[in-house]
NUNUTOR-738929 format. One line per 8 residues: for each residue x, z, y of N, C-alpha, C. Coordinates in Angstrom, 2 decimals. Layout:
N
X/Z/Y/X/Z/Y/X/Z/Y ~ ...
***
This chain:
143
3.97/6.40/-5.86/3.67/5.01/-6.21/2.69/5.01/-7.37 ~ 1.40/4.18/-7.23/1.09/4.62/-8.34/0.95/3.87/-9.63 ~ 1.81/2.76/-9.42/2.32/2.03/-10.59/2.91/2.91/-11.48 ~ 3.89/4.09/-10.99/4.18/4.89/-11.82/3.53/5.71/-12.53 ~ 2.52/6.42/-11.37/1.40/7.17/-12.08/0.51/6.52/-13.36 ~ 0.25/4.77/-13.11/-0.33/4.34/-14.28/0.62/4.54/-15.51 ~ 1.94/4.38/-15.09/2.30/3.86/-16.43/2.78/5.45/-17.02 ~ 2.92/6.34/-16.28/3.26/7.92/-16.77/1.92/7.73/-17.85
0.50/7.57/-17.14/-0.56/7.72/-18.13/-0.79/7.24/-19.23 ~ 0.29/5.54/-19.60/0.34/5.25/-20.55/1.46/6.24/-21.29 ~ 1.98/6.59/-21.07/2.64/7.46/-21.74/2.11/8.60/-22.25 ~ 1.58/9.21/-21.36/0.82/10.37/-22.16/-0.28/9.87/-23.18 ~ -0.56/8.56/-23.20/-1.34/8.38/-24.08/-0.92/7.43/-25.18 ~ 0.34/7.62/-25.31/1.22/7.13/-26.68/1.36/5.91/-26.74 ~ 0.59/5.12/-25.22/0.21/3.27/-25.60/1.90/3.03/-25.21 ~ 2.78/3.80/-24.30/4.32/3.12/-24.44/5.11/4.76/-24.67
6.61/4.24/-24.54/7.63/5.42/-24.70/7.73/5.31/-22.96 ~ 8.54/6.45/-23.04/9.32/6.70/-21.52/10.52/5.61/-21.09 ~ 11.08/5.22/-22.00/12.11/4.14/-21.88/11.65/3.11/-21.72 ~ 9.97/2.69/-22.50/9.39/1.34/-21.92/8.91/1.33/-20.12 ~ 8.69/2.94/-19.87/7.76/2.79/-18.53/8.84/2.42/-17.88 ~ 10.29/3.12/-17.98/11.59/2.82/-17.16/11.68/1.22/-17.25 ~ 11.76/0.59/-18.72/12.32/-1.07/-18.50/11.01/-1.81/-17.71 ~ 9.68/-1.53/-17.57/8.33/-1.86/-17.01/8.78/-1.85/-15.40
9.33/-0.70/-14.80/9.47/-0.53/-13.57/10.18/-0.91/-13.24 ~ 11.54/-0.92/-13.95/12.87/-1.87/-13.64/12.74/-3.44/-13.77 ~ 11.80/-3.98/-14.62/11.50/-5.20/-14.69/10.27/-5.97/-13.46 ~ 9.38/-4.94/-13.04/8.58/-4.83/-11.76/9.59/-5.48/-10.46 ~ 10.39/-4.37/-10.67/11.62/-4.34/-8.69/11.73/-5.31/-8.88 ~ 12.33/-5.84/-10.29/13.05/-7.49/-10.61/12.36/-8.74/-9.78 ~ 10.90/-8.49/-10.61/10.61/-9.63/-10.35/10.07/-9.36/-8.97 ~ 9.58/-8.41/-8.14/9.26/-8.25/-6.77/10.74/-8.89/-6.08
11.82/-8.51/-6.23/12.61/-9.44/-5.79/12.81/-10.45/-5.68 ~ 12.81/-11.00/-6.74/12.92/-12.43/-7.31/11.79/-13.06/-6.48 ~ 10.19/-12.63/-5.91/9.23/-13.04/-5.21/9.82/-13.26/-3.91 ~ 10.14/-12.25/-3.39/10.52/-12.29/-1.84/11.89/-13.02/-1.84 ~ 12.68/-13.31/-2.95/13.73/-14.26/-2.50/12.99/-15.68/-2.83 ~ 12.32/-15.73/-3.17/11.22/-17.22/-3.24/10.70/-17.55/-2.46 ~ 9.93/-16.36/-1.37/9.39/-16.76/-0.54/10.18/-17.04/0.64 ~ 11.63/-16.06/0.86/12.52/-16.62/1.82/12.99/-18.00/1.43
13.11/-18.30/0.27/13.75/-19.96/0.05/12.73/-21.04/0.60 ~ 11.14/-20.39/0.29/10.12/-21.15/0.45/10.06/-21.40/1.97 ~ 10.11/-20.38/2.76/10.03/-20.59/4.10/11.23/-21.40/4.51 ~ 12.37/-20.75/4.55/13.58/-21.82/4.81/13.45/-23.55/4.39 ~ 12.72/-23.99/3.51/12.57/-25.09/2.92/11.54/-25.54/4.30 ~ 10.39/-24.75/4.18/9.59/-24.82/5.04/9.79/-25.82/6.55 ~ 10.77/-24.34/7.20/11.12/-24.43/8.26/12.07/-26.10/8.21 ~ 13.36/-26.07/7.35/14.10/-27.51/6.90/12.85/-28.48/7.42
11.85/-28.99/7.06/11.24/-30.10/6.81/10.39/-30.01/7.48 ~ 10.43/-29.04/9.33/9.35/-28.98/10.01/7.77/-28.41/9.61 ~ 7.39/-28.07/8.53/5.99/-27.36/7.87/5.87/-25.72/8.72 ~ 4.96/-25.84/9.12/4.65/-24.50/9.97/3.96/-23.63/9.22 ~ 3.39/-23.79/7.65/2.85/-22.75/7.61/3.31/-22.91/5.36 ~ 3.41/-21.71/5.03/3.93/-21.86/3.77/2.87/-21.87/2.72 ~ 1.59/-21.73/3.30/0.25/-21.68/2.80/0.10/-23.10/2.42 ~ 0.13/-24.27/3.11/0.36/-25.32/2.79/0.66/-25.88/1.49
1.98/-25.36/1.12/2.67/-25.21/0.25/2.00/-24.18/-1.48 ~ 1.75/-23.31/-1.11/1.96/-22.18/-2.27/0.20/-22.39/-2.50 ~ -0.82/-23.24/-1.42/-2.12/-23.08/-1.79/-2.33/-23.63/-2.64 ~ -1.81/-25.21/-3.12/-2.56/-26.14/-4.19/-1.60/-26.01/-5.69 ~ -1.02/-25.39/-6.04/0.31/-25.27/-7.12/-0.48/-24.82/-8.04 ~ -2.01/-24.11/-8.32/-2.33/-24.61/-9.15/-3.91/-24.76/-9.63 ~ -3.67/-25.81/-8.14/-5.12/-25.83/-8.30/-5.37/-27.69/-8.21 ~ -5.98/-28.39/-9.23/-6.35/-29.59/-9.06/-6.72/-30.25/-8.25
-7.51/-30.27/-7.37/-7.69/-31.02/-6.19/-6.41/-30.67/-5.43 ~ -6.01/-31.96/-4.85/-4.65/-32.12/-3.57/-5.43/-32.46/-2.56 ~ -6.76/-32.57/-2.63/-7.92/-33.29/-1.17/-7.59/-32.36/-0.04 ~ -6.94/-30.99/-0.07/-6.71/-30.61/1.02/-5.84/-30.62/2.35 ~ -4.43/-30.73/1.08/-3.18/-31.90/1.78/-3.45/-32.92/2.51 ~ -4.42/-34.06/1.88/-4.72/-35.02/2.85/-5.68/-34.48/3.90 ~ -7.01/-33.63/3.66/-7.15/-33.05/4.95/-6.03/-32.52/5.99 ~ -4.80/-32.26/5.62/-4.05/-31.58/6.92/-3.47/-32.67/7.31
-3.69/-33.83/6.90/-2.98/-35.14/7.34/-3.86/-35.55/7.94 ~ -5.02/-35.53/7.75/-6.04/-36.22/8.70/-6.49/-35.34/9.74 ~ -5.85/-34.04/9.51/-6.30/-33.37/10.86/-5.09/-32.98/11.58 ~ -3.89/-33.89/11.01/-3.20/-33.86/11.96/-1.52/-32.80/11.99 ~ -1.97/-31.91/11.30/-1.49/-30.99/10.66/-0.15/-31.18/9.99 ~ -0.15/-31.99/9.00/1.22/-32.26/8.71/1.18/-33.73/8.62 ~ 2.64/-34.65/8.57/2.28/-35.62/8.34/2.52/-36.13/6.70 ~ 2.07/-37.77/6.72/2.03/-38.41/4.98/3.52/-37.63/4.64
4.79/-37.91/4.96/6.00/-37.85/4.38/5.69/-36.16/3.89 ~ 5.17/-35.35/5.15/5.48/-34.19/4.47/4.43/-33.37/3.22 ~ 3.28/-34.38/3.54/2.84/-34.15/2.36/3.37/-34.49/0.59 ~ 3.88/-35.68/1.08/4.58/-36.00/-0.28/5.76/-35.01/-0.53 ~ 6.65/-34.39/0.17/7.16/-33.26/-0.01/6.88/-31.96/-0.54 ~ 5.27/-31.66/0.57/4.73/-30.49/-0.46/4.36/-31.17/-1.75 ~ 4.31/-31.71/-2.12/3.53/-32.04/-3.56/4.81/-31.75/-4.11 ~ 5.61/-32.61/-4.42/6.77/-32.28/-4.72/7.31/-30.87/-5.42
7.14/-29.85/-3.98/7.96/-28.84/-3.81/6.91/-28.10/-4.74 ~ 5.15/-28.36/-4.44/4.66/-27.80/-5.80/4.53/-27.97/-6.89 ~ 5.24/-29.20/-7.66/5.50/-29.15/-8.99/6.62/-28.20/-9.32 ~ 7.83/-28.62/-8.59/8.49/-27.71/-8.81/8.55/-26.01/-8.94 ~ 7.77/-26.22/-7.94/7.11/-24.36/-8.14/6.27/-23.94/-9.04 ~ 5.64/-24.73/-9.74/4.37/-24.46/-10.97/5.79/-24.79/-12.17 ~ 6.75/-25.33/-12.10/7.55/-24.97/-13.18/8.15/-23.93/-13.24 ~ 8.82/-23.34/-12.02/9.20/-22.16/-11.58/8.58/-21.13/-12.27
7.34/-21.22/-11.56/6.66/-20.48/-12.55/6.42/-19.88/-14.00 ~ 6.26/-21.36/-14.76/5.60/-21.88/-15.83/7.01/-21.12/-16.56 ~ 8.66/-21.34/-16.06/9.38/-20.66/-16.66/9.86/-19.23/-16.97 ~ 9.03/-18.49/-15.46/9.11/-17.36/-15.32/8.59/-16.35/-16.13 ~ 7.37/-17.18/-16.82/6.22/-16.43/-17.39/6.50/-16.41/-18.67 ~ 6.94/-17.41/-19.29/7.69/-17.71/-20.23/8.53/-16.79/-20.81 ~ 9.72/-16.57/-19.94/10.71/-15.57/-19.49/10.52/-14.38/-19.67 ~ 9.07/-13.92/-18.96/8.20/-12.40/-19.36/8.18/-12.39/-20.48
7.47/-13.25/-20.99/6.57/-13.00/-22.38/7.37/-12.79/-23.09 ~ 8.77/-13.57/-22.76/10.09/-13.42/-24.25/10.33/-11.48/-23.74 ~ 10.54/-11.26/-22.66/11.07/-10.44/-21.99/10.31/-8.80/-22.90 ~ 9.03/-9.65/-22.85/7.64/-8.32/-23.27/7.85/-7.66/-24.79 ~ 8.10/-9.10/-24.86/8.00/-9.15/-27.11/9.47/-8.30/-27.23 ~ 10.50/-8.86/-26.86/11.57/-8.48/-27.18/11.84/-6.86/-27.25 ~ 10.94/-6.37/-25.97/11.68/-4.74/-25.67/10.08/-4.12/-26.47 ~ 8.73/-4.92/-26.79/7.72/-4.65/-27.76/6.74/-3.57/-26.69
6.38/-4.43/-25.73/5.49/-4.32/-24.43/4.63/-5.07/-24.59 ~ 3.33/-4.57/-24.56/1.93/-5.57/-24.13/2.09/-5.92/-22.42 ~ 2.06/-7.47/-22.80/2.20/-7.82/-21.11/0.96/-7.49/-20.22 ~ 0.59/-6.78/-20.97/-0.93/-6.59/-19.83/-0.47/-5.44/-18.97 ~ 0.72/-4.34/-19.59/1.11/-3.56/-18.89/2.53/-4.02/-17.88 ~ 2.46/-5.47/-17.63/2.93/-5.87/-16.61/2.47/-6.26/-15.62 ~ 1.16/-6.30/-15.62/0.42/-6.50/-14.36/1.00/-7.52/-13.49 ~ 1.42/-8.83/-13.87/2.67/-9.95/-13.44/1.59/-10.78/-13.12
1.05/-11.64/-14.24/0.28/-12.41/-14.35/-0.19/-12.89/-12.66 ~ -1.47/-12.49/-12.66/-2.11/-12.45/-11.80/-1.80/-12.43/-10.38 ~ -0.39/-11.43/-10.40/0.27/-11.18/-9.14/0.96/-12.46/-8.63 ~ 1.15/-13.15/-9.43/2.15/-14.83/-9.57/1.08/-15.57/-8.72 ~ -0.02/-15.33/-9.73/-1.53/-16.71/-9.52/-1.92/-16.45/-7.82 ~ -1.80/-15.63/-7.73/-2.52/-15.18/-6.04/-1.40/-15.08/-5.18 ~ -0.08/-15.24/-5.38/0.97/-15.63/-4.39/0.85/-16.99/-4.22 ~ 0.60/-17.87/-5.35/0.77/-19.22/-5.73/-0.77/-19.75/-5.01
-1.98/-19.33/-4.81/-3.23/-19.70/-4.62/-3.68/-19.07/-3.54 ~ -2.93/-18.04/-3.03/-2.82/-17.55/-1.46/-2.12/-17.26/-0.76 ~ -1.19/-18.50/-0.10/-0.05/-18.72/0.20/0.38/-17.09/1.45 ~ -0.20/-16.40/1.81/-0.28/-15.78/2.83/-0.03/-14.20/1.78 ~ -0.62/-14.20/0.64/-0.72/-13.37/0.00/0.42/-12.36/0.22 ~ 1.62/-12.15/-0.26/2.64/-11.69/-0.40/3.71/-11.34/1.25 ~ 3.13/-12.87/1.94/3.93/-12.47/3.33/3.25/-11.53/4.39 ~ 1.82/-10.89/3.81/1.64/-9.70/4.24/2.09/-8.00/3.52
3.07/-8.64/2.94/4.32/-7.51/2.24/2.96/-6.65/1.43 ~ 2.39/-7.23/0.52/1.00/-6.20/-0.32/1.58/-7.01/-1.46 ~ 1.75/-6.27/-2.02/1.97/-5.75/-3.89/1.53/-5.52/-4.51 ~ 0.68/-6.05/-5.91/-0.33/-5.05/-6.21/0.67/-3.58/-6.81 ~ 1.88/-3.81/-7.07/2.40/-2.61/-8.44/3.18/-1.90/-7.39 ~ 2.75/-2.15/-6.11/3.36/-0.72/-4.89/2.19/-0.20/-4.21 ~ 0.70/-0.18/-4.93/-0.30/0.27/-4.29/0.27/1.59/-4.57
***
């Protein structure tokens, strides 16, 4: 894996201890879990309220324009009610978020980790902005 291999290299180069690369990797599985039980809730929600595709959903959470939602209404795609649902379901998920990250950062400081060697960030933004991202089972921290 070579999430490990990166973070062995931070080690040899004094930027963490061996006990940080362990809580880094153990905190990784975490939140890779915590993703894929999101995205099973996300789909199940999904599926609940008739929405065929979870992209729908996870594309606009955080991105300003909603003009696309109403494109899938005008093309037919989903209807008004379920758009007002996804909207909905993406505030709630940009808090989700918004708490998760939060959560890290306390998570980072506390055990005295630069969150950059969580490689989280980003991995969040492109599940959240490419709804498809993740349900092709790609990780960046299991390359």
């Amino acid at each position: 894996e070579k999430t490990s291999e990166y973070l062995q290299k931070l080690v040899d180069q004094g930027k963490i201890t061996p006990e940080q690369k362990t809580l880094i990797e153990n905190k990784l599985n975490e939140l890779r879990d915590k993703v894929n039980q999101e995205i099973a809730d996300l789909r199940t929600w999904a599926d609940n309220n008739n929405i065929s595709d979870i992209s729908y959903i996870t594309k606009g959470v955080f991105k300003k324009n909603s003009n696309y939602l109403q494109e899938l209404v005008n093309d037919g795609k989903i209807t008004a009610e379920q758009k007002t649902l996804i909207e909905a379901k993406q505030t709630e998920l940009k808090q989700k978020y918004e708490q998760a990250k939060a959560d890290l950062k306390q998570w980072a400081k506390d055990n005295n980790i630069d969150q950059k060697y969580l490689m989280v960030d980003h991995e969040w933004n492109r599940y959240y902005n490419h709804g498809d991202y993740h349900d092709k089972g790609y990780h960046h921290w299991q390359k």
